[in-house]
C-alpha positions in Angstrom: 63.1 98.1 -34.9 65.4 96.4 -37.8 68.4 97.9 -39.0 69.6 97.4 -42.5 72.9 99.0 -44.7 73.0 98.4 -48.3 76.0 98.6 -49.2 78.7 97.2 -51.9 81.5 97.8 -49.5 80.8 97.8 -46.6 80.9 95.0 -43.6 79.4 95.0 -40.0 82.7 96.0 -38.9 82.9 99.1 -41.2 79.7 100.0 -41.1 79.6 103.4 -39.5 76.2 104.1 -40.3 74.7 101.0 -39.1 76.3 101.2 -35.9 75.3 104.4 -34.9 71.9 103.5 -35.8 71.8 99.9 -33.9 74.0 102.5 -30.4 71.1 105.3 -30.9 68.2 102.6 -30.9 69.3 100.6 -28.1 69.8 103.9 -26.1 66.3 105.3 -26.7 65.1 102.3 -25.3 63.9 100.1 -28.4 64.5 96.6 -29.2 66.6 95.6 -32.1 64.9 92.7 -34.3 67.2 92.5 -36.9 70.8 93.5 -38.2 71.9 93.1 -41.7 74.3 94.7 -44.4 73.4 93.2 -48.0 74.7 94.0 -51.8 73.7 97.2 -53.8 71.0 94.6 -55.4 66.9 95.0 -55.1 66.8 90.9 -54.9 68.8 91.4 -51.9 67.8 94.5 -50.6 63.4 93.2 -51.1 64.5 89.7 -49.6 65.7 91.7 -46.2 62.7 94.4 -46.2 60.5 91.7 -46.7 61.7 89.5 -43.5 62.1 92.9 -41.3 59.0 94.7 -42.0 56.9 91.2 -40.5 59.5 91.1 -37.5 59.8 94.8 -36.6 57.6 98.3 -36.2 60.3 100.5 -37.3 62.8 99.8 -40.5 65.5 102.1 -41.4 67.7 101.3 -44.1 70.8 103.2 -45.1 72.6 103.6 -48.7 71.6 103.3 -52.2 69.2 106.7 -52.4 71.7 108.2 -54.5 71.4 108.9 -58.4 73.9 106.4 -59.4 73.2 102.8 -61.5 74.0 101.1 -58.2 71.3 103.2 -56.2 67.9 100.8 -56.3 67.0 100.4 -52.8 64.3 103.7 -53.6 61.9 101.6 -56.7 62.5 98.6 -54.3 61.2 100.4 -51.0 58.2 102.3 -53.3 57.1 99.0 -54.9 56.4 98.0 -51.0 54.9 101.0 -49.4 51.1 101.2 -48.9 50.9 104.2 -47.6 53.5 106.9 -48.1 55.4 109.1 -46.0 56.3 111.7 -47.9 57.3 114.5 -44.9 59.9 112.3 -44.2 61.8 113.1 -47.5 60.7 116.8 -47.0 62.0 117.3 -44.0 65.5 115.0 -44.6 66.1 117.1 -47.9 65.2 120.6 -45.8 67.3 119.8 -42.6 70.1 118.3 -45.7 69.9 121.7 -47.0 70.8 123.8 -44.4 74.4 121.7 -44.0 75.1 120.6 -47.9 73.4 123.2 -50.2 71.7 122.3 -53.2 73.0 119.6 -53.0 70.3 118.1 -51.3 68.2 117.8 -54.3 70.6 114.3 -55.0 69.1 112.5 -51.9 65.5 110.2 -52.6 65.5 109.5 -48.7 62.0 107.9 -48.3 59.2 106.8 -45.8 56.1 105.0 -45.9 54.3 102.0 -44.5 54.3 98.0 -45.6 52.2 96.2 -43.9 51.9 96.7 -40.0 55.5 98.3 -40.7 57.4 101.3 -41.3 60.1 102.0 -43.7 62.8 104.9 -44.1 65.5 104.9 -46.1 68.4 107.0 -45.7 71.4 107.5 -47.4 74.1 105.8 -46.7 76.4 108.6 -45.1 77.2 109.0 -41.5 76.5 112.8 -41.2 72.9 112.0 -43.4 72.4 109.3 -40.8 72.9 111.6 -38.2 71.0 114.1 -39.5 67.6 111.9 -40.3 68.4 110.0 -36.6 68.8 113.4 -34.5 66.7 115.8 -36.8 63.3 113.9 -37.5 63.1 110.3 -36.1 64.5 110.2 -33.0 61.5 111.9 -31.1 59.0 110.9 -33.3 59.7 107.1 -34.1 57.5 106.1 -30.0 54.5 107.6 -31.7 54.6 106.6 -34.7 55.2 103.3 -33.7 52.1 103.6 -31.1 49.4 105.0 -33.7 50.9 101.6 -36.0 49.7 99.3 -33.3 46.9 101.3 -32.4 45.0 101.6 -35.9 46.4 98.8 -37.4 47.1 98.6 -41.1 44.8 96.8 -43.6 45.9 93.0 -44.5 47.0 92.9 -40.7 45.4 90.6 -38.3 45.5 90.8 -34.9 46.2 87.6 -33.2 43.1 88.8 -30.5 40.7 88.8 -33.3 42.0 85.2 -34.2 39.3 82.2 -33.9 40.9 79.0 -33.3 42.4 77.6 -36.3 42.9 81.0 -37.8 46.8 81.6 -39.5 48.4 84.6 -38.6 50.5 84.5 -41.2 50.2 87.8 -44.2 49.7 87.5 -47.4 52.9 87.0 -49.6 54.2 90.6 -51.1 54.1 88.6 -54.6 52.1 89.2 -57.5 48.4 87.7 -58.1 47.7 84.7 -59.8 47.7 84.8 -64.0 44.4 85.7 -65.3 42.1 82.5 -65.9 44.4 80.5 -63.1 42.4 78.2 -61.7 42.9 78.9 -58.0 41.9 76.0 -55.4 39.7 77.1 -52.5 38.9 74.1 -49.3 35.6 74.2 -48.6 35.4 74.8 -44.6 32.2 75.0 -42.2 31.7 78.7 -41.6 33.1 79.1 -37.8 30.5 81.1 -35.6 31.4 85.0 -34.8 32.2 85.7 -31.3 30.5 87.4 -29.2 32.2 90.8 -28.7 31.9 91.1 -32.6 33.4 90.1 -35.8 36.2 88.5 -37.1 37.9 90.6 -39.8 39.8 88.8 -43.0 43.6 89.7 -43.9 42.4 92.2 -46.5 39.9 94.1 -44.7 40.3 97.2 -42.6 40.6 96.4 -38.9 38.6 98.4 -36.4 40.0 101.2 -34.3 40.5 100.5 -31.2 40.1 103.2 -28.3 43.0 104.8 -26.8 43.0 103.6 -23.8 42.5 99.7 -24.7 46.4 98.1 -24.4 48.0 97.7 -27.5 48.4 94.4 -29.4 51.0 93.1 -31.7 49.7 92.9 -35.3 51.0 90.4 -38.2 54.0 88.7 -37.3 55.3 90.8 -35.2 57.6 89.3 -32.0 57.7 90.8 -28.5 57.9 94.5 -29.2 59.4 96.2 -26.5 56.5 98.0 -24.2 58.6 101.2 -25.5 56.7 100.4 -29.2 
């Protein structure tokens, strides 16, 4: 799991929210990947998301869901998501409800998935933390984390599935060449399929694997703990 704060104003040391996330992770058992707080800025705040979601299972991100000019972490998170999430928001702005009022209506707090990843932003407050930490994700981030790894996501390889000479590596979140580019492509002897079956591409859907088979790290990911 990676932990980010967006933030204008805050540092590591002042970071409230961040630290309580970074406490309550390490205490439910999950490894930490990645720490950062960056500027109220979608350069910033794509650049980090970007790096996390190939290191980590689990993203949460704090600050800039608000309606305010400075508030673009929520067009920066949608532009990535594949596949949304959208109980996550539902059930932040019910829970929100119940302790703010109508006020809940002002949070965007969104989920979904990028890549083999998933992403949920929060807002920025302690008590919202708290509430999205203690209310929805803390009991539910070990199996959401499982049915990740599990299924697998499309444009994920598995490095199993790998034939020698095969890159693990994604394809960049960046926007297809212009039309009519001309776009250079090696010309490489076929490599023959193995034996248990077929070698899916980066864009394809991977198979499901049963249950019961163990778990392996998709895309880039690093030493999960067993716990994901």
């Amino acid at each position: 799991m990676a932990v980010l704060t967006i933030s204008d104003t805050r540092t590591p040391e002042t970071d409230t929210s961040g630290q309580y996330l970074l406490t309550e992770v390490r205490a439910a058992g999950h490894q930490v990947t990645d720490y950062r707080v960056v500027r109220d800025d979608a350069m910033d705040i794509r650049t980090a998301l970007v790096q996390f979601v190939r290191e980590a299972t689990v993203v949460l991100s704090t600050g800039g869901t608000g309606l305010t000019g400075r508030d673009v972490t929520v067009p920066v998170v949608e532009s990535m998501i594949t596949k949304p999430i959208p109980g996550f928001g539902e059930l932040f702005r019910m829970l929100s409800y119940r302790e703010v009022g109508g006020a809940a209506m002002l949070s965007r707090a969104l989920g979904g998935l990028c890549r083999g990843a998933a992403i949920f932003a929060m807002p920025g407050s302690l008590n919202a933390v708290r509430t999205a930490w203690e209310g929805i994700l803390r009991d539910e981030i070990g199996h959401l984390a499982f049915e990740i790894e599990r299924h697998g996501q499309p444009g994920v390889v598995a490095p199993a599935q790998l034939l020698p000479g095969d890159s693990v590596a994604a394809p960049p979140l960046a926007a297809p060449p212009a039309s009519g580019q001309a776009v250079s492509v090696p010309s490489t002897p076929a490599a023959p399929a193995p034996a248990n079956g077929s070698v899916e591409s980066e864009t394809s859907q991977p198979q499901s694997r049963d249950p019961g088979d163990p778990m392996t790290p998709l895309g880039r990911h690093k030493n999960e703990d067993p716990e994901l």
